[in-house]
C-alpha positions in Angstrom: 46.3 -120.7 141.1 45.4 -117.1 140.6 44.5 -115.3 143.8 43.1 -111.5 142.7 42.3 -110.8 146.9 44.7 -110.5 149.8 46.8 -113.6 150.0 47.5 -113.1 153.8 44.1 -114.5 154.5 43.1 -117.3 151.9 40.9 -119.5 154.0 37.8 -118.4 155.6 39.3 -120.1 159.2 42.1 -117.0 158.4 39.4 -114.3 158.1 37.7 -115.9 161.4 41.0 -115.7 163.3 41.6 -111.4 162.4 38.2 -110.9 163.3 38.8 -112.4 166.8 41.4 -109.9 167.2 39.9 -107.1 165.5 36.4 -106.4 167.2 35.3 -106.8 170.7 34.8 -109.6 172.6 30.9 -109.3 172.9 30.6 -108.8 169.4 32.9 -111.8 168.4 31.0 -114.0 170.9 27.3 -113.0 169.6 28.9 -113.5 166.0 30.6 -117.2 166.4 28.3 -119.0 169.6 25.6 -121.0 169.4 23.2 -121.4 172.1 23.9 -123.5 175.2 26.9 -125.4 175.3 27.1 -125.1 171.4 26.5 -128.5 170.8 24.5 -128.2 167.6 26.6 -125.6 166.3 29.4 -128.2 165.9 27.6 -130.6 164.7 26.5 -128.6 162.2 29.7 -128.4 161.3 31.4 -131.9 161.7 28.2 -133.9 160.3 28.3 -131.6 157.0 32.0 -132.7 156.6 31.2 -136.0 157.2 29.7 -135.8 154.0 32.3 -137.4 150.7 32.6 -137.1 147.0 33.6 -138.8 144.5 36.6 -138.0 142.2 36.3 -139.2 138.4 39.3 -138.4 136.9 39.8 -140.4 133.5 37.6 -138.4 131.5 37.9 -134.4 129.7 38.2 -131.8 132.2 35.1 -130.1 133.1 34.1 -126.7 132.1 33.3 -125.6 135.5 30.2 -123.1 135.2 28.9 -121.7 138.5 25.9 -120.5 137.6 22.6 -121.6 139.1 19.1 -120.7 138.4 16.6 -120.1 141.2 13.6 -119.0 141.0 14.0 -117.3 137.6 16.9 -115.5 138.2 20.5 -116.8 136.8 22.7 -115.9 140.1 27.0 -116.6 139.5 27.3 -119.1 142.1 24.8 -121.9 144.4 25.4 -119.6 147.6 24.5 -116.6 149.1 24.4 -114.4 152.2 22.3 -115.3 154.8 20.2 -113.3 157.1 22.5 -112.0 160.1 20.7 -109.5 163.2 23.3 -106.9 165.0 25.3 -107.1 161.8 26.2 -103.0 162.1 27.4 -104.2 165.7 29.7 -106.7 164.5 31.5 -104.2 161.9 30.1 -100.6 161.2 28.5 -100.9 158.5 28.5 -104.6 157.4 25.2 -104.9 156.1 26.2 -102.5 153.6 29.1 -103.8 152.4 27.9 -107.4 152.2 24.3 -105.6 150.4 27.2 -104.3 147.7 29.4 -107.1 147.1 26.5 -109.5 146.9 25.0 -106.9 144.2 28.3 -106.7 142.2 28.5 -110.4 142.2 25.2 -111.7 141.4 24.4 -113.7 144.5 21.1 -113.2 146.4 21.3 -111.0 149.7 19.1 -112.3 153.0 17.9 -108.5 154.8 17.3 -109.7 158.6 14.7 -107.9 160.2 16.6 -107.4 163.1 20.3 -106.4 161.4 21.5 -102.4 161.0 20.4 -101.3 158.0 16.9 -100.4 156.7 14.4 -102.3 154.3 14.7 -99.1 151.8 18.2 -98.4 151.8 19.0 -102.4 151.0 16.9 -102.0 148.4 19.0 -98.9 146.9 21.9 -101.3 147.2 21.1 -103.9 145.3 19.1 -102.2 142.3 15.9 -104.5 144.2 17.8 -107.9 144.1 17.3 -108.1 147.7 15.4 -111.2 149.4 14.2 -109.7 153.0 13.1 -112.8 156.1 10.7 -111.6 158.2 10.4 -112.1 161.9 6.9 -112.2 162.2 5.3 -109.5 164.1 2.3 -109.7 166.3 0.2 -107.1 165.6 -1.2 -107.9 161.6 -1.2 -103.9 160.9 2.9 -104.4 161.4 3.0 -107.3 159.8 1.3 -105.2 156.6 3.3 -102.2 156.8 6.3 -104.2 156.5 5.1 -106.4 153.4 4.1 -103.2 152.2 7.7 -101.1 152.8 8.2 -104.5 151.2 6.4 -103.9 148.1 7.5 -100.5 147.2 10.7 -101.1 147.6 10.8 -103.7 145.2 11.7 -106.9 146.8 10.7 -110.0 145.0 11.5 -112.9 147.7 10.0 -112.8 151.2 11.3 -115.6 153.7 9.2 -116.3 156.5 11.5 -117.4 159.8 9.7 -120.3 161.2 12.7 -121.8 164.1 12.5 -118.1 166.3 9.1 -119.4 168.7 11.2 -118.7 171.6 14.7 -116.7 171.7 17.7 -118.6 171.8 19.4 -119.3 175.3 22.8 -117.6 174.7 25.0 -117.6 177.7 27.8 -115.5 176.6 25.6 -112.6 175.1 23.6 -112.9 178.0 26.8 -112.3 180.6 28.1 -109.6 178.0 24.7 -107.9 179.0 24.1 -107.7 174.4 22.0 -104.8 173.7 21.9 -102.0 170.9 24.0 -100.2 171.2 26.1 -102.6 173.9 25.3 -101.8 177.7 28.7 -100.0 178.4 30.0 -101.8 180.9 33.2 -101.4 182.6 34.2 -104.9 180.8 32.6 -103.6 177.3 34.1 -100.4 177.7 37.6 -102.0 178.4 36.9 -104.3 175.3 35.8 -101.3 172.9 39.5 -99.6 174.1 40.8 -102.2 173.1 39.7 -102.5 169.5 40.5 -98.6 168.3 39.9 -99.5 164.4 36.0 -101.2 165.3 35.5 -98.1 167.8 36.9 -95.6 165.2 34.8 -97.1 162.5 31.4 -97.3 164.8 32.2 -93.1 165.3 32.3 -92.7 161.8 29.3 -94.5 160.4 27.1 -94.0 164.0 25.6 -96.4 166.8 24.4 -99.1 165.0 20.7 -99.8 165.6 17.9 -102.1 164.3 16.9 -99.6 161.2 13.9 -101.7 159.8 12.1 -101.4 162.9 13.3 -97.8 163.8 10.1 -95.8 163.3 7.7 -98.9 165.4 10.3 -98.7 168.3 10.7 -96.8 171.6 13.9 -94.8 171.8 17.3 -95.6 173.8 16.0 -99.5 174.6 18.4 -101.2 177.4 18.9 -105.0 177.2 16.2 -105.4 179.5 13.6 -102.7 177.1 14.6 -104.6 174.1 13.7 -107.8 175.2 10.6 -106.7 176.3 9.9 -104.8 173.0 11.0 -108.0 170.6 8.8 -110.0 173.0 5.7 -108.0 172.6 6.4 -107.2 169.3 7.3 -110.3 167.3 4.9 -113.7 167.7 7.8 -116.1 166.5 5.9 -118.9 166.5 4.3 -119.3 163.0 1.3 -121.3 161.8 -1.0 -122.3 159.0 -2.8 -119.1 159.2 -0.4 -116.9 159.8 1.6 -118.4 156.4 -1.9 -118.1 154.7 -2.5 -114.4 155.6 1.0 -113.8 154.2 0.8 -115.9 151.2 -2.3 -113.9 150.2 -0.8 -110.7 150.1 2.2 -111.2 149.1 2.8 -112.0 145.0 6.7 -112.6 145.2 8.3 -115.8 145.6 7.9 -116.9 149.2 10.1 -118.9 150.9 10.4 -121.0 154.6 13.5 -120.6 156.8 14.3 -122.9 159.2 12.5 -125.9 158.4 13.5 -129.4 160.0 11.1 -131.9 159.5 8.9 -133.2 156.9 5.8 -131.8 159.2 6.9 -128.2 158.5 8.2 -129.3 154.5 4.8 -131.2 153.7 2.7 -127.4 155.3 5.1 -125.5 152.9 4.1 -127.6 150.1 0.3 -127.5 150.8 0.3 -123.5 151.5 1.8 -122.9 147.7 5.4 -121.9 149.0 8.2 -121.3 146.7 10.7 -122.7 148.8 12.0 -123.8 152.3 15.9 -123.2 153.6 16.4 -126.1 155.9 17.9 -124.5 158.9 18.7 -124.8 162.4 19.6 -120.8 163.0 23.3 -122.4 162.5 22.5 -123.9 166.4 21.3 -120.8 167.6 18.5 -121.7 168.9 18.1 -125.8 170.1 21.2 -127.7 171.0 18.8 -130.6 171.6 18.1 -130.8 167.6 19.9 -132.7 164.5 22.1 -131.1 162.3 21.0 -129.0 159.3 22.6 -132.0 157.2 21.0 -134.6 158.8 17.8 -133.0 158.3 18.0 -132.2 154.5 18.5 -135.5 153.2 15.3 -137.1 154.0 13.4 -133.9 153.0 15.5 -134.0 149.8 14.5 -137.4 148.5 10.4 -136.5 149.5 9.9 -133.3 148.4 12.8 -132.2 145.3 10.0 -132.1 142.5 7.8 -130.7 144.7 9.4 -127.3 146.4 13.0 -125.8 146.1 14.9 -127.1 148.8 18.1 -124.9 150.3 20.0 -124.7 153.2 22.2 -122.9 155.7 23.8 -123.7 159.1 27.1 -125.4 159.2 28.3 -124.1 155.9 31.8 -122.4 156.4 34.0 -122.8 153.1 33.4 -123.5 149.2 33.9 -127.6 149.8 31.1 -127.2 152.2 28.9 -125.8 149.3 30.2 -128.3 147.4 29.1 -131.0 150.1 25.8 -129.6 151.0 24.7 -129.8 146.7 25.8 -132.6 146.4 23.2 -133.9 149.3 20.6 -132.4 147.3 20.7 -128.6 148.6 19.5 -126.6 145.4 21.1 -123.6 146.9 23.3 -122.6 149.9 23.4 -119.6 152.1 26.0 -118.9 154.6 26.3 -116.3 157.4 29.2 -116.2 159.8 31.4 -116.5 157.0 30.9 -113.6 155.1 30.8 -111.8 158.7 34.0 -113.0 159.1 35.3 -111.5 156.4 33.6 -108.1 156.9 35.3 -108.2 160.7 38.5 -109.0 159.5 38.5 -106.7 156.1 36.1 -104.1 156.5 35.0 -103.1 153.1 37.2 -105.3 151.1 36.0 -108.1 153.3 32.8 -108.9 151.0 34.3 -109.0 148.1 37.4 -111.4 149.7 35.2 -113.6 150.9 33.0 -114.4 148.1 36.5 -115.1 145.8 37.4 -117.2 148.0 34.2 -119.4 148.2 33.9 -119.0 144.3 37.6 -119.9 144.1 37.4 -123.4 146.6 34.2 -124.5 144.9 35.6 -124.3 141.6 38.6 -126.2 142.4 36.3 -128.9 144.3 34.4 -129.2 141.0 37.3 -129.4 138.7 39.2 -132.0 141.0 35.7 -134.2 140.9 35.2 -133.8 137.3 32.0 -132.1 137.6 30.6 -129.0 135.2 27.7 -127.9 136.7 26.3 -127.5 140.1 23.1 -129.1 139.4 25.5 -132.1 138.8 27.5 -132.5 142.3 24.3 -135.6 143.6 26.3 -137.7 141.0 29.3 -137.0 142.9 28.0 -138.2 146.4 29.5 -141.1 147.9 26.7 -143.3 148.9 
């Protein structure tokens, strides 16, 4: 097998490992935990590799072609990179990198609203490609400048975060006091010492901060002033209305993040939505829920013709892509991963990581027998 990338770290597990050892502690933790005791997080994980294909072997070899249309646009491969806040605190400049690399490769980029780099800059990046999911504010003249920072910068899919009505309980970001920048502790501080290259890097490109929302927000926030601001300033809890007001404005292709049930699916459909990302905040948010698996099949089989149906949460590695189409997924974003690559190989990292999904996805699809990735349902073991 051809490997063009660094062959000391060929598995995503690899990248995850360096990045543990590379950034701090409070950053590692706010990157890889879940909420609570984690629960969901894993079970995002185990339930998706629960899931089996089916090898055909005694017939031609495929010609393996990644490619997958969505929403007009022919993008290289079914995946992409999800939405990710605090991503500048994670690596210096990570949003950046993973804007480029997800430009250079042809796979949609997800701009948080809460991440490290700004609406307009993205947008530079990625020659407009950008897809942007909004947190939604709760003040409508916010909610409009945004659409409209939006608009001229050329964005052509909005995602609406619906699974953010309350902020996660996160113990270990909680303890690690997780502001931006980071409450300098005498444990953070000890922690930054220790990880010269991360503190280097943060010197060089600046203290990361929440960019989007730069010019609405008070100065020099501590942990307690930023949750206080996000609180006052973001309504998470969405509803018909508030989808309706959007959907008005806004001419793109819109698109639902975070759905679960086929309450949430059956309002998408009704409100003229383009699409819904079945979700769980990849168990960021409720331990007590399903996994993101469990909840895409039943919406799969009721609403397929009806609403393009995606997913995140649990997906770490190409045969997980591979797993979560053949369930019925039309497409597949994925979030820690690609951070974990950016940890572990700062610049290089985005680049790395996508060959390696591209490269484990092909070789699932070749040892199946399957061409194309509309295909993989044929391949499900029922």
């Amino acid at each position: 097998m051809s490997w063009p990338y660094n062959k000391s770290y060929p598995s995503i597990e690899d990248l995850r490992n360096k990045a543990k050892r590379r950034i701090p502690r409070f950053a590692f933790e706010y990157l890889d935990g879940g909420c609570n005791e984690d629960i969901n997080l894993h079970k995002n994980i185990n339930d998706l590799r629960k899931v089996e294909l089916v090898p055909v072997y005694l017939k031609p070899a495929p010609a393996v072609n990644l490619q997958t249309e969505l929403f007009g646009h022919v993008y290289d491969a079914p995946f992409g990179v999800a939405p990710i806040g605090l991503q500048g605190l994670i690596w210096p400049n990570a949003t950046e990198i993973l804007a480029k690399a997800a430009n250079s490769h042809n796979i949609p980029f997800i701009l948080s609203t809460v991440t490290t780099s700004s609406i307009e800059h993205v947008s530079e990046l990625t020659e407009g490609k950008a897809w942007f999911q909004l947190y939604h504010p709760a003040e409508d003249a916010l909610r409009d400048d945004i659409i409209q920072r939006l608009k001229e910068s050329k964005y052509d899919v909005l995602v609406l975060l619906c699974d953010v009505p309350s902020f996660g309980f996160r113990p270990r970001d909680i303890r690690n006091g997780l502001a931006m920048p980071p409450n300098m502790t005498l444990n953070n501080i000890l922690q930054i010492m220790g990880k010269p290259r991360w503190a280097l890097n943060t010197l060089v490109h600046g203290t990361p901060e929440f960019a989007t929302l730069k010019k609405y927000m008070p100065k020099g926030l501590n942990m307690k002033g930023l949750g206080q601001f996000m609180d006052k300033t973001f309504s998470g809890r969405l509803n018909k209305e508030k989808i309706s007001a959007i959907r008005d404005q806004w001419k793109g292709k819109l698109v639902l993040k975070g759905v679960a049930s086929e309450a949430d699916a059956e309002l998408a459909v009704q409100l003229g939505l383009d699409g819904i990302i079945v979700s769980n905040h990849g168990g960021r948010q409720i331990d007590a829920g399903e996994s993101a698996i469990h909840s895409l099949v039943p919406l799969e089989k009721k609403y397929k013709h009806k609403i393009k149906i995606m997913m995140d949460s649990g997906i770490r590695s190409g045969p997980d892509v591979a797993r979560a189409l053949a369930s019925g997924a039309e497409f597949t974003f994925l979030g820690r991963s690609f951070m974990y690559g950016v940890a572990a190989l700062g610049e290089k990292g985005g680049d790395h990581t996508i060959a390696i999904l591209k490269t484990q996805l092909q070789q699932v699809m070749n040892q199946v027998g399957c061409a194309s990735t509309n295909d993989l349902v044929n391949y499900l073991k029922v």
